[in-house]
N, C-alpha and C positions, 0 to 999 in steps of 0.2 A: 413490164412496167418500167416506165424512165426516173432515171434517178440523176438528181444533178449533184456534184460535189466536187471538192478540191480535190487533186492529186498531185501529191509533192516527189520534187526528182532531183536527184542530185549530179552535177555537171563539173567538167573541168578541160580548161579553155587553156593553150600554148600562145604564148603572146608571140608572132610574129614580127614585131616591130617594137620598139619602145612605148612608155604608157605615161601617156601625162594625165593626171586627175585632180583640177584645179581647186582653187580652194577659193572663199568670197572673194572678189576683186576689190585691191587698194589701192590709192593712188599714193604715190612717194616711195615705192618699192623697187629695185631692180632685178630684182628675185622674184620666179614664179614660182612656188614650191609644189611641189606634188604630192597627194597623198600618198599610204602606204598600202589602199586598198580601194577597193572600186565598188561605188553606194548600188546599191538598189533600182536609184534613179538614172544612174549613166545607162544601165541594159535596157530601163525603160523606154529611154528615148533613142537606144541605139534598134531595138526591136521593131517601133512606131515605124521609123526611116523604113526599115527592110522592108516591111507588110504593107507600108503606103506606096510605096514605089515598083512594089509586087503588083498592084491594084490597080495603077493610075497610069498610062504613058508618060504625061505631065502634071503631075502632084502640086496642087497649089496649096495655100496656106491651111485653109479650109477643112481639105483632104487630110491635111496631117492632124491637125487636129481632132477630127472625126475618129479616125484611126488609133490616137493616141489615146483618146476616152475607150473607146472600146478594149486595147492594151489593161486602162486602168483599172476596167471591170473582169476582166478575165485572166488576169497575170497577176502574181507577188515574185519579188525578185529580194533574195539575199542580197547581204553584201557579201561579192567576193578576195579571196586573202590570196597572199604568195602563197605559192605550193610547190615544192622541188620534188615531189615524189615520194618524200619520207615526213617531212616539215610543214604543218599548218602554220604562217608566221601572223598569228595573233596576238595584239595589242591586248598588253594590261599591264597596268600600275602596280609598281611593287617599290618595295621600301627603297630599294637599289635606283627607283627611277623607274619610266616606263620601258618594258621587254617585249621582242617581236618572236614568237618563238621559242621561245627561251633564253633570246640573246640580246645583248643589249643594243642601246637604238645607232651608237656606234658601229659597231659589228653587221650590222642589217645594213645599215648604210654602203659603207663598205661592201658588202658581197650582192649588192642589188642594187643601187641609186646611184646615177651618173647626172650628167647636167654640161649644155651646150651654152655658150654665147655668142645672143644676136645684135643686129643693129640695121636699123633702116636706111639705105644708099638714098641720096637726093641726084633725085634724074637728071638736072642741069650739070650738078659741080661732081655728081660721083663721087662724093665723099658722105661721110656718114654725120646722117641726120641729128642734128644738138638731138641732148638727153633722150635719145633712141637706144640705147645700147642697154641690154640685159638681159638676164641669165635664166634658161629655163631649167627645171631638176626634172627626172623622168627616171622609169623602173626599168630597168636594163630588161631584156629580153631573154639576152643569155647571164651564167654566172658559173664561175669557178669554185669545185666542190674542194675539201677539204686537202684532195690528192691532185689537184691543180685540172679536173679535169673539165671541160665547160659543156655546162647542160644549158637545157633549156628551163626557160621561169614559168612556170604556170599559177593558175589561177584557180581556187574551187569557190562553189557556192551551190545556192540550190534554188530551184523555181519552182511553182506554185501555180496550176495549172487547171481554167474551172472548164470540169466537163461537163457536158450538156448532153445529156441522150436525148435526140428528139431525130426519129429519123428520116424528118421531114424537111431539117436542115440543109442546104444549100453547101456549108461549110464542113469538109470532112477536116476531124481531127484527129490524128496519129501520135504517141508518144512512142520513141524505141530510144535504141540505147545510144543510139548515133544522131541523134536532134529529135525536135518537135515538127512537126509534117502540118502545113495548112494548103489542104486542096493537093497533097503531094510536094509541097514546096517547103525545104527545110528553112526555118525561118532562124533557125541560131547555129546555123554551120560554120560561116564565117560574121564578124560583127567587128564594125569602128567603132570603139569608146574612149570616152575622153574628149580631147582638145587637142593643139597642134597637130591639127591631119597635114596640114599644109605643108609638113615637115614628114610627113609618112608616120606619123605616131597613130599608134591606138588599132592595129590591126591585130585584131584575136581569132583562132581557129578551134573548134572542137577539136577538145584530145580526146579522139576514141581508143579503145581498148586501158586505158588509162585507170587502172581503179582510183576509188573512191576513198580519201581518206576516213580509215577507223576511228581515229583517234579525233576528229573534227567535231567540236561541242556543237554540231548543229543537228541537235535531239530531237528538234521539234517534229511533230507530228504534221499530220495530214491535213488539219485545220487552224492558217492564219491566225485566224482569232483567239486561239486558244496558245498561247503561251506561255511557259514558266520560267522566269527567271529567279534562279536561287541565290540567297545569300551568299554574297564573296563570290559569284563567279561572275568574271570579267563579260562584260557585254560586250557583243559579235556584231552591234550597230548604233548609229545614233537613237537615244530613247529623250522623247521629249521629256526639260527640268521640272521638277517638281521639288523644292525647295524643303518642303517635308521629308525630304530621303537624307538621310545620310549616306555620303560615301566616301571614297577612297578614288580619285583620278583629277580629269576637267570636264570642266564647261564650256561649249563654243556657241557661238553665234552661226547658223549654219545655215544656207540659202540653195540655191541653184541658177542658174543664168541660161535661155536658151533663145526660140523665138516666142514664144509665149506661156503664160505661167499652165503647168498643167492642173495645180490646184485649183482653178478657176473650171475646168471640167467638170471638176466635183459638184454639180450640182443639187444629186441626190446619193440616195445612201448605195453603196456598194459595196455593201456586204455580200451578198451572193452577184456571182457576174453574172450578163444579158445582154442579148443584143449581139448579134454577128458581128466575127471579129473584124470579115471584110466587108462587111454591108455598104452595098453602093448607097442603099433607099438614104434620100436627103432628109439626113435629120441635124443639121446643125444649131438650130436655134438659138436664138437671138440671146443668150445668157454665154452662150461660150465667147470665148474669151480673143479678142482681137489681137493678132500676131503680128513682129515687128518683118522687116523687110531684109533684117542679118541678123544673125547668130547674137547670143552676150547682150541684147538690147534691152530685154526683160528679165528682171531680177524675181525671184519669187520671194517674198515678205519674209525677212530673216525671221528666225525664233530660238530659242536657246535649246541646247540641248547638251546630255551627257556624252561624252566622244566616246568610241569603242577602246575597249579596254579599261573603261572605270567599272570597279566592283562597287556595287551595294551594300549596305550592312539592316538588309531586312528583303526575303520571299518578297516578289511582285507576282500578276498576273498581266500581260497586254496581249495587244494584234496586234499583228505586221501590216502597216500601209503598203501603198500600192511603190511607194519610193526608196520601201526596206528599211526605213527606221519603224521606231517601236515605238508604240502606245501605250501609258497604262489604263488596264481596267480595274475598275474599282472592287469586282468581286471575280469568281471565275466565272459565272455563267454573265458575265455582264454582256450584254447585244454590241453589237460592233459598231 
């Protein structure tokens, strides 16, 4: 008898290169900042790219989108935190200030955050372009441990993963300890997240043999939908404001930018995932969502939210979106 259900796995990624993870775009800044963690959303659209281009010789607009709804039916993606091998550096508000770690936002800085300055050359004069110049910040790759020794920066998180017993399927799907296998093809071995590729940023590797942090609050269970978050503990993602909560951190304005909104996928409910991850069969239909012709052109509809590492002061119950922020539900058994 086939049984369809979630299966959740816990991962942790060697950043190869520097990591930039931008924040909404503003105009009057010269500073890019970078976060201090990598949403939900970035592996969403870093996984779409790999499985569409696994698919397609030449991948048009279309095809990524195709691809990317089916991602959003069959995948949940944490957000994932710096990880040195002993240290989950976790955002939360405490009376001191916000601490990564346990250490303060100083000190995190310092042993992890670096930052380049650019400026646009004008091809005629070869000299640089009026108010082109500025500064990008990014997460160092490597870092110096306490005894000056330099390791590598990692990343943990965890994924969320709907199997489908149907052994009529076209699509074989494999979970081990070394990636996720589609059709035999590891689709998270290596992954670009982020921004400034252009600059080499954003190239992550599976750390195999790497255990898993113990000490990492990511408790949750097997099923998305079914989350607890308890009083006073620091949230591990963006959870949509809800004005009736009291708490202890911020509030941001929080969006995404790519080539097209993928909420706009969302057409119907996707609670349980369906639908072949790589399914050629043409089903785009006329409601998904028209894509721009470069990166950053579509904004997806800002909304407020709680930043990670604000505590609560009252038990919630939510689901995890398809982008790794949180939802809440009004009761436990509330439907997704």
């Amino acid at each position: 008898m086939s049984e369809n259900r979630w299966k959740k796995e816990n991962f942790v990624f060697r950043l190869k290169s520097p990591l930039h993870i931008g924040y909404m775009p503003f105009k009057g800044s010269v500073v890019s900042p970078t976060r201090y963690y990598v949403p939900g959303r970035n592996f969403w659209g870093a996984v779409t790219k790999i499985v569409t281009e696994s698919q397609y010789k030449k991948p048009e607009g279309k095809n990524y989108r195709k691809i990317g709804k089916r991602i959003i039916e069959n995948f949940r993606f944490s957000y994932f935190y710096l990880y040195d091998g002993q240290v989950v550096y976790f955002p939360r508000y405490t009376d001191q200030g916000i601490k990564y770690g346990g250490i303060t936002k100083a000190e995190f800085e310092h042993r992890f955050i670096g930052s380049i300055v650019s400026t646009e050359i004008e091809d005629k004069t070869r000299t640089a372009k009026d108010k082109s110049l500025h500064e990008i910040e990014f997460i160092n790759n490597q870092f110096r441990d306490k005894n000056g020794n330099i390791k590598p920066v990692m990343i943990a998180g965890c994924i969320w993963i709907w199997i489908k017993e149907d052994a009529k399927s076209e699509i074989k799907l494999k979970i081990k300890e070394d990636g996720i296998f589609v059709n035999g093809s590891n689709i998270i071995s290596e992954l670009i997240l982020g921004g400034e590729s252009k600059y080499g940023f954003g190239h992550v590797q599976l750390a195999s043999g790497v255990e898993f942090p113990k000490t990492a609050p990511f408790k949750w269970g097997d099923i998305p939908e079914k989350i607890e978050i308890k009083q006073r503990e620091p949230l591990v993602a963006h959870l949509k404001y809800n004005k009736n909560i009291k708490f202890e951190g911020d509030i941001e304005l929080f969006t995404g930018i790519g080539f097209y909104d993928p909420k706009k996928l969302q057409d119907k409910d996707t609670t349980e995932g369906n639908g072949n991850i790589c399914s050629n069969n043409s089903s785009d239909g006329k409601k998904e969502s028209e894509g721009a012709e470069k990166p950053g052109r579509i904004i997806s509809k800002p909304e407020f939210y709680f930043s990670p590492g604000t505590v609560l002061e009252k038990d919630i119950n939510c689901k995890l979106n398809w982008d790794g922020t949180l939802e809440e539900c009004y009761n436990a058994n509330a439907p997704h």
